[in-house]
C-alpha positions as CSV (number, residue, x, y, z in Angstrom):
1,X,17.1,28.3,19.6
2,X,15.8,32.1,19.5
3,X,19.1,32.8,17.8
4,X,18.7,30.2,14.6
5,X,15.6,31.8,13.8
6,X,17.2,35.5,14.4
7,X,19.9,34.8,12.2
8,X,17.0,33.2,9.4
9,X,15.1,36.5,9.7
10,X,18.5,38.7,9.1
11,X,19.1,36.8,6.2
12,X,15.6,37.1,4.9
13,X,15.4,40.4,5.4
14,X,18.8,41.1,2.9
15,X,17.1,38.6,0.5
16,X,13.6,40.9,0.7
17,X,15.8,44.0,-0.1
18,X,17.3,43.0,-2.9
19,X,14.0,41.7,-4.2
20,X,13.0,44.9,-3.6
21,X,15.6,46.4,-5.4
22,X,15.1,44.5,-8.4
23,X,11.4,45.0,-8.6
24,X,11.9,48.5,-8.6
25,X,14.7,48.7,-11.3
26,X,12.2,46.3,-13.5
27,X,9.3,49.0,-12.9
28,X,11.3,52.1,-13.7
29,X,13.1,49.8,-16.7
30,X,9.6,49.1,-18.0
31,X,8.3,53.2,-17.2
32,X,11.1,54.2,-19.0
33,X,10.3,51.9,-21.6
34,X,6.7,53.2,-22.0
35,X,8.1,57.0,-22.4
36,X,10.4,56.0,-25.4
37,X,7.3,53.8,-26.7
38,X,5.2,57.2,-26.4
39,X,8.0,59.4,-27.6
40,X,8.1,57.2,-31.3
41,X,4.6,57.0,-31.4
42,X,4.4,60.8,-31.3
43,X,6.7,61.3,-34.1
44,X,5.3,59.2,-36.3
45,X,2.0,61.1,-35.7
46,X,3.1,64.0,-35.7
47,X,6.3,63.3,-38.3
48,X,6.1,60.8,-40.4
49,X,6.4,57.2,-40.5
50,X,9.9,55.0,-41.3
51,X,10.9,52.0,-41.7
52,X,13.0,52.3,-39.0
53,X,11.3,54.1,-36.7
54,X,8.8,51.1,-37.1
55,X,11.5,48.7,-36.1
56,X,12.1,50.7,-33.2
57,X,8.5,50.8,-32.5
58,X,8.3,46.9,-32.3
59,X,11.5,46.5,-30.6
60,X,10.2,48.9,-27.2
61,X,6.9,47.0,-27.6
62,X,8.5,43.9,-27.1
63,X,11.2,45.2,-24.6
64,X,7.8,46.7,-22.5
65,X,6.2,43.3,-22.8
66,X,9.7,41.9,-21.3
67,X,10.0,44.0,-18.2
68,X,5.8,43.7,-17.8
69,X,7.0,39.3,-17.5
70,X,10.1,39.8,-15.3
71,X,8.3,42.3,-13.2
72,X,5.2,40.3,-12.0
73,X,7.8,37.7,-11.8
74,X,10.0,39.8,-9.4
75,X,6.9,40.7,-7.5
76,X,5.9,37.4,-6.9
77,X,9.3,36.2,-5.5
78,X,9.3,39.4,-3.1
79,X,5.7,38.5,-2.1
80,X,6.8,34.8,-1.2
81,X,10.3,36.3,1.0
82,X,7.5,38.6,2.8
83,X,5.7,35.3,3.4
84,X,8.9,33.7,4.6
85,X,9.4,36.8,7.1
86,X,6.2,36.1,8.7
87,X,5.7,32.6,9.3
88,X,9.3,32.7,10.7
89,X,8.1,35.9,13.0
90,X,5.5,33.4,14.1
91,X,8.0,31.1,15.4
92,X,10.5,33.9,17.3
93,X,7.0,34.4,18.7
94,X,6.1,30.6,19.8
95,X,10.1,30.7,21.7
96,X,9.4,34.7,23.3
97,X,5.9,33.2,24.3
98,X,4.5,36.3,22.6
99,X,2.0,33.1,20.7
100,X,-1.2,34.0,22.7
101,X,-1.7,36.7,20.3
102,X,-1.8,34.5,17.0
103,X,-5.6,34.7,15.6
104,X,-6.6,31.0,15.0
105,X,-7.5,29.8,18.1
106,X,-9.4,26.8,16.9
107,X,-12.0,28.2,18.9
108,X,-15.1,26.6,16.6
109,X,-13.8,23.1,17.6
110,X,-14.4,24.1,21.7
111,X,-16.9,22.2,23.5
112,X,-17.8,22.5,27.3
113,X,-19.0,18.5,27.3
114,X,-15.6,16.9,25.6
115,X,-13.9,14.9,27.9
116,X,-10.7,17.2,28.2
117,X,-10.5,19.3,25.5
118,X,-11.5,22.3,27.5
119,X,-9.6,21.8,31.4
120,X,-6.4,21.0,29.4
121,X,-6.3,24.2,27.1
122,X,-6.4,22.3,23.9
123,X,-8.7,24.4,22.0
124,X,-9.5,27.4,22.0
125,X,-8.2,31.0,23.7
126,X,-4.4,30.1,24.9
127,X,-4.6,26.5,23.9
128,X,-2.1,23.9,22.5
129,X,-4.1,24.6,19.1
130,X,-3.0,28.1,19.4
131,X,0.6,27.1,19.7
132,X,1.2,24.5,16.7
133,X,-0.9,25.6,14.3
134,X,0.6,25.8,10.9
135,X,-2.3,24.6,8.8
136,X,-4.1,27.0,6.4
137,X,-6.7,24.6,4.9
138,X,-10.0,24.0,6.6
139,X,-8.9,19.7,6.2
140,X,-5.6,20.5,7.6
141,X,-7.1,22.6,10.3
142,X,-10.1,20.2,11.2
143,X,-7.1,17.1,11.0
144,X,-5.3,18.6,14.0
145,X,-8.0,19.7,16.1
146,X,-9.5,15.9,15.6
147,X,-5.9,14.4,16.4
148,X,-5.9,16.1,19.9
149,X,-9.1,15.9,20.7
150,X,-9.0,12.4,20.7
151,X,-9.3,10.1,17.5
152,X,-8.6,7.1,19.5
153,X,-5.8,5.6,16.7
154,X,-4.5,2.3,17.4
155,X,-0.6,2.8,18.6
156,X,0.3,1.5,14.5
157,X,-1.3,4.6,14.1
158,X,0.2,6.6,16.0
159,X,3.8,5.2,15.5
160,X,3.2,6.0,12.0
161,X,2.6,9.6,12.5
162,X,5.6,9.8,15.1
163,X,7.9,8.4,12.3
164,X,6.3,11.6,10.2
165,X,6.5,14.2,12.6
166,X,10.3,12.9,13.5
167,X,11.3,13.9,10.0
168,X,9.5,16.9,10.0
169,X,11.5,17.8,12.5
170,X,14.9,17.7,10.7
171,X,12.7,19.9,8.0
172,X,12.0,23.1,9.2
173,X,12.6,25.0,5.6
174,X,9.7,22.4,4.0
175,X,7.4,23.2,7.0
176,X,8.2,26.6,6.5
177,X,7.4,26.7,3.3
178,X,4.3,24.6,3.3
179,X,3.0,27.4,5.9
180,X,4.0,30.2,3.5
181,X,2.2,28.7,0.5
182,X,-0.8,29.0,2.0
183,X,-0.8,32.1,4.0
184,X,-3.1,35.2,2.5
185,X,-5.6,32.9,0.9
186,X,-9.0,32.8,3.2
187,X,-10.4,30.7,0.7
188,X,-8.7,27.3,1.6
189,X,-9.7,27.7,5.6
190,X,-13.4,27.4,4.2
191,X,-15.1,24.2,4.1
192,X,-14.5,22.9,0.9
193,X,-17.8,20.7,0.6
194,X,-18.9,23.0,-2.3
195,X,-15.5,22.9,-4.4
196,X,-16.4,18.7,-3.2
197,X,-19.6,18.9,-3.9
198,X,-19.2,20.7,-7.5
199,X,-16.1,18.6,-8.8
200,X,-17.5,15.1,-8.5
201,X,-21.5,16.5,-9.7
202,X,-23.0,14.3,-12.4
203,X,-22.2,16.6,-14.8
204,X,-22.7,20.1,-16.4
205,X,-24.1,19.7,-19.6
206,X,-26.7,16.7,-20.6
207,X,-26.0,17.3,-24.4
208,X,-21.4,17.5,-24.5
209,X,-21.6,16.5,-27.9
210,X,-23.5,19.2,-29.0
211,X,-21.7,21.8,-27.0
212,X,-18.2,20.5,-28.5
213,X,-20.1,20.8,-32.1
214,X,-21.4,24.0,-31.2
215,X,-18.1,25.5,-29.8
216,X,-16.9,25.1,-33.8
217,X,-19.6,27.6,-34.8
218,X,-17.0,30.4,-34.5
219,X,-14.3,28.9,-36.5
220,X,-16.0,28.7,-39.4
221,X,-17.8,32.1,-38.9
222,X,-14.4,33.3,-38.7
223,X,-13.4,31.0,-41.9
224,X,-15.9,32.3,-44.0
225,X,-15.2,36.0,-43.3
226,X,-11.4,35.2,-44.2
227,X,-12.4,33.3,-47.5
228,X,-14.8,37.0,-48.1
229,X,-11.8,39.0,-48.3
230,X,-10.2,37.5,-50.9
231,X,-13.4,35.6,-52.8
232,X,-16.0,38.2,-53.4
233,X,-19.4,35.9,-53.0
234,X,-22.4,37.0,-52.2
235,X,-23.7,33.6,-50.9
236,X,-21.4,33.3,-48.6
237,X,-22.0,36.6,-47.0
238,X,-24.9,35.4,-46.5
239,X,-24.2,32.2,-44.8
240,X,-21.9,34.4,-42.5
241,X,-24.5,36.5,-41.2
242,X,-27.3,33.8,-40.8
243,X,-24.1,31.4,-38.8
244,X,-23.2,35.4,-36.5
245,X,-27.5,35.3,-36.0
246,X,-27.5,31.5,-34.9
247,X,-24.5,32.6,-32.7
248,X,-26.1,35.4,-30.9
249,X,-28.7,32.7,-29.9
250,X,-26.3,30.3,-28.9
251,X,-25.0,33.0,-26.9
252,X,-28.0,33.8,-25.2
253,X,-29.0,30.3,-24.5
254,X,-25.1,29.8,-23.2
255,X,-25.8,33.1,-20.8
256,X,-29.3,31.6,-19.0
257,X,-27.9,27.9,-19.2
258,X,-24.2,28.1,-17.8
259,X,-23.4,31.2,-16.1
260,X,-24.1,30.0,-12.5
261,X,-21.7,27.0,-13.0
262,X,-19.1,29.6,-14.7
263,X,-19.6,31.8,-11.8
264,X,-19.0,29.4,-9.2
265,X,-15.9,27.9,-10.8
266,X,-14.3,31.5,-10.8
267,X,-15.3,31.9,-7.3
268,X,-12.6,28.9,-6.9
269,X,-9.6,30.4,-8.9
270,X,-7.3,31.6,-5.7
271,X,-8.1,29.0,-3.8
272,X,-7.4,26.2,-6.2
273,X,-4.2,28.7,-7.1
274,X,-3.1,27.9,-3.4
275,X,-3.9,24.6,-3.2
276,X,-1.6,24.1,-6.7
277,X,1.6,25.9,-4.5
278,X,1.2,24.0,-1.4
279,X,1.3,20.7,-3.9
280,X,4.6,22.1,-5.5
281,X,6.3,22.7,-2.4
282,X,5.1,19.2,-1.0
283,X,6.4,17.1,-4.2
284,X,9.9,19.0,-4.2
285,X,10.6,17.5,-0.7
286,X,12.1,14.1,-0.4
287,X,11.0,12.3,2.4
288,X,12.4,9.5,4.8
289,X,9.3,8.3,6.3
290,X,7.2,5.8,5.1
291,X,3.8,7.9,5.8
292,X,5.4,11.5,3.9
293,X,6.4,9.3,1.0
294,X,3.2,7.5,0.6
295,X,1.2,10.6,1.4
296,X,3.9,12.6,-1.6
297,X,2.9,9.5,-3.8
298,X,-0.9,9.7,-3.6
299,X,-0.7,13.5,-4.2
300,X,1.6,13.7,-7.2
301,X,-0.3,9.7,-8.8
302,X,-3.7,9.2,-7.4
303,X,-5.7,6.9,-9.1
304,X,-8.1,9.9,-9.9
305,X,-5.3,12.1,-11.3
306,X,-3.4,13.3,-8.2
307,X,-2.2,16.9,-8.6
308,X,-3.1,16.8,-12.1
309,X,-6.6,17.4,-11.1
310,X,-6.0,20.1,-9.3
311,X,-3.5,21.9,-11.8
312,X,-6.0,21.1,-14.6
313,X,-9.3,22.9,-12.9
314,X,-6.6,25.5,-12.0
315,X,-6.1,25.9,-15.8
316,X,-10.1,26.5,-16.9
317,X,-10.6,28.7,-13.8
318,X,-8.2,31.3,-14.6
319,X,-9.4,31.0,-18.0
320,X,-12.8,31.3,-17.2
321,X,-11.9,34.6,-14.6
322,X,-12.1,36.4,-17.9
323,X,-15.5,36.8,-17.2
324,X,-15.1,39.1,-14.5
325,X,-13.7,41.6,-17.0
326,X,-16.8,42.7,-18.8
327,X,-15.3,45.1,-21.5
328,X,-12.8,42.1,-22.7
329,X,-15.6,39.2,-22.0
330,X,-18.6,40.1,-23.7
331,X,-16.9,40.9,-26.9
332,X,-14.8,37.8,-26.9
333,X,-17.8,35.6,-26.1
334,X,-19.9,37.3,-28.6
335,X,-17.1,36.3,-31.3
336,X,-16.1,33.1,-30.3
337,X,-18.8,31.6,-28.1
338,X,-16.5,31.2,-24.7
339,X,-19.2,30.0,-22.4
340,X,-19.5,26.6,-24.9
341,X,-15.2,26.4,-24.7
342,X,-15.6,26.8,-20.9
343,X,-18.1,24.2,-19.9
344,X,-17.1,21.6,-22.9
345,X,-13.4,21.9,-20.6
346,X,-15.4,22.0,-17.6
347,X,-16.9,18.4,-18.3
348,X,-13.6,17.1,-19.8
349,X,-12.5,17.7,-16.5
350,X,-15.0,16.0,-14.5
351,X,-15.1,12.7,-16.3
352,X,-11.0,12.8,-16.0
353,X,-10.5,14.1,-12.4
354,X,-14.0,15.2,-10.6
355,X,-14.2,12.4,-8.0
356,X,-11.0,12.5,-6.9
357,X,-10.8,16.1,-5.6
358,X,-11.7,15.3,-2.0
359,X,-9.2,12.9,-1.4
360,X,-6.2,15.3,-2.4
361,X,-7.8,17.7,-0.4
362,X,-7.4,15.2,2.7
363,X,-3.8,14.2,1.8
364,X,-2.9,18.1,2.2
365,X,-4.8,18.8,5.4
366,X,-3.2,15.4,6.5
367,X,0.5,17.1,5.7
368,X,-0.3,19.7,7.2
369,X,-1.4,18.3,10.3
370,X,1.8,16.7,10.5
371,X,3.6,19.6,10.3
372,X,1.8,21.4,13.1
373,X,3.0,18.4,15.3
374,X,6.4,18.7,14.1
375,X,6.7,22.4,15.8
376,X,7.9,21.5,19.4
377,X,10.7,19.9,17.8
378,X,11.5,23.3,16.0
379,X,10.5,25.7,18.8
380,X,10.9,23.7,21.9
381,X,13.9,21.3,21.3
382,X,11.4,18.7,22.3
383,X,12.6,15.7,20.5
384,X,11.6,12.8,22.4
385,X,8.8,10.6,21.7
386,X,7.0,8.4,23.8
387,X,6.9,4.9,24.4
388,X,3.7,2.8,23.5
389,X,3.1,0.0,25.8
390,X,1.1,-3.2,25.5
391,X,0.5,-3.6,29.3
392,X,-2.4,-1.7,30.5
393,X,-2.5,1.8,33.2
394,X,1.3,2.7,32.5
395,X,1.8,6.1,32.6
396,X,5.6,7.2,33.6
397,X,7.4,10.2,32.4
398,X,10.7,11.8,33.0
399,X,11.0,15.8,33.5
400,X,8.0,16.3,32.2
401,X,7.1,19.8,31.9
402,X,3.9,22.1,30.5
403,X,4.5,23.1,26.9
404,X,2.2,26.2,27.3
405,X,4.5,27.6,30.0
406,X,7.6,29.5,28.2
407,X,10.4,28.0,28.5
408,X,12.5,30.3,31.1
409,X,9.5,29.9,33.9
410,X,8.9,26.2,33.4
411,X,9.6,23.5,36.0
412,X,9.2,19.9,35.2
413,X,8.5,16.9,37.1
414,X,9.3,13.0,37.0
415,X,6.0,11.8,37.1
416,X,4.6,8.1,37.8
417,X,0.9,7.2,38.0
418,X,1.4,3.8,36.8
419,X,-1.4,1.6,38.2
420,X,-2.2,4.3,41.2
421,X,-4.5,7.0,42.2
422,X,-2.7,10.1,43.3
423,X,-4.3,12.5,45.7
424,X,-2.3,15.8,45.6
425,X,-2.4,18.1,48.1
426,X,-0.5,21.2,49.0
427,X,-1.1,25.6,49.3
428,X,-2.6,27.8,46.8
429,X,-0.3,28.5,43.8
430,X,2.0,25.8,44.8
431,X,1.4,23.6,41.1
432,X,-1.2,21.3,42.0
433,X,-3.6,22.3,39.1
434,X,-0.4,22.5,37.1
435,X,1.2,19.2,37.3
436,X,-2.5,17.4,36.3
437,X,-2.9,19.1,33.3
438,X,1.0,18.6,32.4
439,X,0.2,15.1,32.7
440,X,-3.2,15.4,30.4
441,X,-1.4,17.4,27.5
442,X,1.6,15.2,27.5
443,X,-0.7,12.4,27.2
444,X,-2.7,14.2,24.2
445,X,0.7,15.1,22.4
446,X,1.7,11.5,23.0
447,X,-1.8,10.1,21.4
448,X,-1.5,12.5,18.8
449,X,2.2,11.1,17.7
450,X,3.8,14.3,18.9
451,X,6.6,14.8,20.7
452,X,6.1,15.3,24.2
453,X,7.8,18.1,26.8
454,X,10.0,15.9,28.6
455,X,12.7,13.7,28.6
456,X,11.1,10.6,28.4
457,X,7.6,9.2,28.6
458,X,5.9,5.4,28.9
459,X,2.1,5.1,28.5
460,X,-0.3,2.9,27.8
461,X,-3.4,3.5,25.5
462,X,-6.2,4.9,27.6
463,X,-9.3,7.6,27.7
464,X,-8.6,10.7,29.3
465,X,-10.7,12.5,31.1
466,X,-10.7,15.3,33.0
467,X,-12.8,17.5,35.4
468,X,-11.2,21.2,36.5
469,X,-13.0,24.6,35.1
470,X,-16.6,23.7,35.8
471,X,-19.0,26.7,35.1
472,X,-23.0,27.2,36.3
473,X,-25.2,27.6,33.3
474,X,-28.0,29.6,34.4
475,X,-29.9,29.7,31.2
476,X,-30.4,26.0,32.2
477,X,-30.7,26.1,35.7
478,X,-27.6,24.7,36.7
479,X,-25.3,24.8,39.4
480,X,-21.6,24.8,39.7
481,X,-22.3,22.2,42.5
482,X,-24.7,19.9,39.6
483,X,-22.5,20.9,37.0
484,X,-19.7,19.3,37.8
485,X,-21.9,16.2,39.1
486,X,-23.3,16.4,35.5
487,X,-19.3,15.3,34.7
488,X,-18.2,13.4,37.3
489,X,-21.6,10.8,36.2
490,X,-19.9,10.6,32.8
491,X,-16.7,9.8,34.2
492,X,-17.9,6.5,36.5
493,X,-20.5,5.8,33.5
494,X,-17.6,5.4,31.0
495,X,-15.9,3.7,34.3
496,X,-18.5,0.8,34.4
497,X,-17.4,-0.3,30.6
498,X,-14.1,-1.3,32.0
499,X,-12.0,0.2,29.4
500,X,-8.5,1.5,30.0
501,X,-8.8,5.1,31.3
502,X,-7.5,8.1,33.2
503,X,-8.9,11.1,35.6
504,X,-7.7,14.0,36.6
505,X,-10.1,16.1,38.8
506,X,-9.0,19.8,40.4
507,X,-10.4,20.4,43.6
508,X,-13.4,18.1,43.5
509,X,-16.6,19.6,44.8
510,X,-15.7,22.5,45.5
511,X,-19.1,24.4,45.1
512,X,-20.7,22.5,48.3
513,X,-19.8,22.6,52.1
514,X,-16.7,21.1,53.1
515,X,-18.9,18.3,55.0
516,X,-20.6,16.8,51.8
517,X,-17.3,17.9,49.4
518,X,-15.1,15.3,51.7
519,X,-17.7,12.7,51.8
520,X,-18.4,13.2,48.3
521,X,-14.8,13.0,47.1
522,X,-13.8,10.0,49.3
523,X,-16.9,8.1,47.2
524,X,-15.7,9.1,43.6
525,X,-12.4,8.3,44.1
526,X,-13.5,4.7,45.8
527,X,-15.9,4.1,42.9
528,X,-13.0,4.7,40.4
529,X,-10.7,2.5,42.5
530,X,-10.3,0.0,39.6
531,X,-7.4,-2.1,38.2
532,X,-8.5,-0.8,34.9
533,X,-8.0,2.9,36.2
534,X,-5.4,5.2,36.6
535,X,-5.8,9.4,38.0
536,X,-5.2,12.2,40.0
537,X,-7.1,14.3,42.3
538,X,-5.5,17.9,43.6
539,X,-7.3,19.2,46.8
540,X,-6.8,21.3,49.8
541,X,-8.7,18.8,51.9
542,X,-6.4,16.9,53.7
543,X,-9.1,14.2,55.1
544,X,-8.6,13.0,51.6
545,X,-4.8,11.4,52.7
546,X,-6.2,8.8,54.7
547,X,-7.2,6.9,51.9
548,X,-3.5,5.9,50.8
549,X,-4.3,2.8,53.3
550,X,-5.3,1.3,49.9
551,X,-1.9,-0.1,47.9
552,X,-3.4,1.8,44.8
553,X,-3.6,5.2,46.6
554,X,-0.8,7.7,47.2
555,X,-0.5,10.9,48.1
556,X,2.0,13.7,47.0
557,X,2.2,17.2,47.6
558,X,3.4,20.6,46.8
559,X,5.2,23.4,49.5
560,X,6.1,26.9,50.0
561,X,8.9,28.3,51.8
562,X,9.2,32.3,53.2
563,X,12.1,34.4,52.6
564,X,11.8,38.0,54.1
565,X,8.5,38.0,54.6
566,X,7.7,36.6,50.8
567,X,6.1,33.1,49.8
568,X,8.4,31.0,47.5
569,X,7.3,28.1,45.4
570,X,9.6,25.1,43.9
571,X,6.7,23.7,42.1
572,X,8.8,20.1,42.5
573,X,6.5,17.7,43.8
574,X,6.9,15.4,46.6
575,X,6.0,12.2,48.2
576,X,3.5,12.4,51.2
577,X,1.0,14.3,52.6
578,X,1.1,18.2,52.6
579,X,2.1,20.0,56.0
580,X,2.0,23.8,55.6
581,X,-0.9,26.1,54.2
582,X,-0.7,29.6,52.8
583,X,-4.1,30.9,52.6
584,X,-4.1,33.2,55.6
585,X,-0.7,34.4,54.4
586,X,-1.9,35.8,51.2
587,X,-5.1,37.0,53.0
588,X,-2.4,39.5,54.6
589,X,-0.9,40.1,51.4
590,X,-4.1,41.4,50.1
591,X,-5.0,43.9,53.2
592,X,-6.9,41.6,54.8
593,X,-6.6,41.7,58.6
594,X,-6.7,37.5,60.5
């Protein structure tokens, strides 16, 4: 797998030289091209001036014109190969496990009180988030963190969006590319509310018609100067000068009137730029499922203009960026009124394409999403997808393993909690923590229409919920002990509705005395003895195995074995009861003396 990417960045890497290559032959063509320009100019200052030599002249103009285009054209291409080199850098990375030290960690969507989202790492520092994330724009970004944080699809849904994912798995050049297109533009991770919020406003000028007569004021200003250089009248002369007057005021009335509108649409330029090279990579693809090709359709023919809006606000902002060049703008403006051209194309715009601006956003952020999911097919080989099923608590799965875990240290486990309550027990280190939150993020990738880290996998639709990392919060007041109380109520509150659910609890109790923890423990797990309710519990407290007297209740279990004085885990669980400890053994390890 390591080796189809290594062989894509070799052949990248010849494809960057030779842009290279060419960009520098077009800049020392076009240098070259500026000294003979120079050397002309000098002898017809100096010299004399020729017919011929003003041939010459106009020919090196234009040939320095031509390597100017094909330069900016070859530094584009090598700008897009560099592009290339890194998102496919990103994915020899996701293979090595050298991920953990992407940036976007998603770690403005991590809260302590979701349901999961924290115990099984989906969020945040390490996370699943972390792993898959292709998206650059803040919709596509805010689409996957919602998809597996729970956003409790019906399985149409989801099947849907497996269908998707499937054949973006057989596409790893288009996700590629839809990553690259929108690398190096901060813009698009913003929330776009604004660019929302200013495309579908009411409108920017009250009085259009009077700005599209207005914008005319020029045109004839620059008509009757024309007709004064070859019709000598005095009163038109006059007329020109009183229309350059009324001009200036228009001018000044355009300034105080428009500018912050102006302003804000050049503030959009890159980022509309972007968003107009993610759409042209998107409508080159052809798609086999339903969802891409209906999702492909809305962006390139929506009823409000599809891409077109986009592409068209694209075409006034880069226009309207001329204001940011003062010594070109002001003169230009002063001539030909620009402000009045600007915001008379502004509101053509609007009334064409304004409302539909946040709805193309969503169809790109909901792309994008997809092809974050699609990335354990591409990385992982993890190609199988789970199956929905109608009957309720079924949750089976064969060689499931942890996606977080790399590859070469991973150990998977058939798994089947259908309809039970496991109570795990077994040493320290030995995978008990391990194999719930294997469960948990299988189950999330399943929900989300992802492929899952297995072989196979049967579920049923359910809420998960989990309570592992619990943490005191002394700025409130609270415990460790009350903390985790705090979570455990929420978990037999949601109970009581008699919905479909799952719970997976690490060493319940642990901040009390092993007394109450046992009592306490043997409670929760009777109150969530439901046929409605599925979960497991990992403990060290063996008192806890008794309870398998109940059908529902099993218990499993991880070991160690020694081998010259060293512990050795399988991390394979197993039916029954635990039997061996390892707590006072690592005591020794440590230089502590039983």
């Amino acid at each position: 797998m390591k080796l189809r990417f290594k062989e894509k960045a070799d052949n990248l890497e010849l494809e960057r030289d030779k842009a290279k290559k060419k960009s520098n032959s077009l800049s020392n063509f076009r240098g070259l091209t500026m000294v003979a320009i120079a050397i002309i100019l000098c002898t017809i200052f100096f010299d004399r001036y020729t017919f011929l030599r003003g041939i010459i002249l106009i020919v090196l103009v234009l040939t320095f014109v031509y390597f100017v285009y094909k330069h900016s054209i070859a530094i584009k291409e090598l700008k897009w190969i560099e592009r290339l080199i890194e998102v496919n850098k990103k994915y020899v990375d996701r293979i090595s496990g050298q991920w953990k030290s992407f940036s976007d960690k998603g770690e403005e969507y991590c809260n302590e009180e979701h349901f999961y989202g924290m115990d099984l790492d989906i969020v945040g520092r390490n996370s699943l988030f972390q792993l898959i994330n292709t998206t650059n724009t803040f919709k596509g970004r805010e689409k996957l963190a919602n998809v597996l944080l729970g956003s409790h699809d019906s399985i149409g849904e989801i099947v849907k969006r497996q269908q998707a994912v499937k054949d973006l798995g057989e596409k790893l050049d288009f996700v590629q590319h839809l990553e690259a297109s929108g690398i190096k533009s901060s813009g698009i991770t913003k929330k776009p509310d604004e660019l929302i919020d200013f495309s579908s406003r009411k409108n920017f000028a009250e009085k259009i018609g009077f700005i599209s007569i207005v914008r005319y004021i020029p045109v004839i200003l620059i008509a009757l100067l024309l007709v004064n250089l070859f019709i000598r009248v005095q009163l038109v002369s006059y007329i020109a000068v009183g229309l350059f007057v009324v001009q200036i005021i228009f001018n000044i009335y355009g300034a105080m009137k428009f500018s912050k509108d102006l302003d804000e649409v050049g503030t959009y330029s890159d980022d509309l730029t972007t968003y107009k090279n993610i759409i042209k990579v998107i409508e080159k693809e052809n798609f086999d499922a339903p969802y891409l090709k209906e999702l492909s359709k809305k962006i390139a023919i929506d009823e409000n203009g599809g891409k077109k809006s986009i592409e068209a606000l694209e075409r006034v902002s880069r226009k309207i960026a001329i204001r940011n060049n003062s010594l070109i703008y002001f003169p230009l403006n002063l001539i030909l009124l620009l402000d009045y051209r600007f915001i008379y194309n502004l509101e053509k715009w609007r009334k064409n394409y304004g409302v539909g601006m946040d709805k193309i956003l969503e169809y790109i952020g909901e792309i994008e999403m997809l092809a974050s999911l699609s990335v354990l097919i591409h990385t992982e080989e993890c190609s199988k997808f789970p199956i929905f099923k109608e009957e309720k608590g079924i949750v089976e799965g064969k060689s499931l393993g942890h996606p977080l875990i790399n590859k070469e240290k991973r150990v998977s486990n058939d798994i089947n909690i259908s309809n039970k309550i496991f109570i795990i027990t077994g040493s320290n280190m030995a995978g008990k923590t391990t194999i719930l939150r294997t469960i948990g993020i299988n189950m999330v990738l399943a929900y989300a229409g992802a492929p899952i880290c297995g072989e196979s996998m049967n579920c049923s639709m359910m809420d998960i919920f989990t309570s592992m990392r619990i943490g005191d919060n002394l700025g409130e007041g609270i415990s460790t002990f009350y903390a985790e109380l705090l979570k455990i109520k929420e978990i037999i509150a949601f109970s009581k509705k008699e919905k479909p659910m799952i719970f997976l609890m690490d060493e319940i109790f642990r901040g009390t005395n092993s007394l109450d923890r046992i009592v306490g423990a043997e409670t929760v797990v009777k109150t969530l003895d439901k046929p409605w309710i599925v979960g497991g519990i990992a403990t060290h407290d063996f008192e806890l195995c008794h309870l398998d007297e109940n059908s529902r209740i099993e218990n499993y279990h991880f070991s160690e074995s020694y081998e010259n004085d060293n512990i050795v885990f399988d991390y394979k669980i197993k039916k029954g009861k635990a039997t061996t400890t390892n707590a006072q053994f690592l005591m020794k390890m440590v230089g502590l003396e039983i």
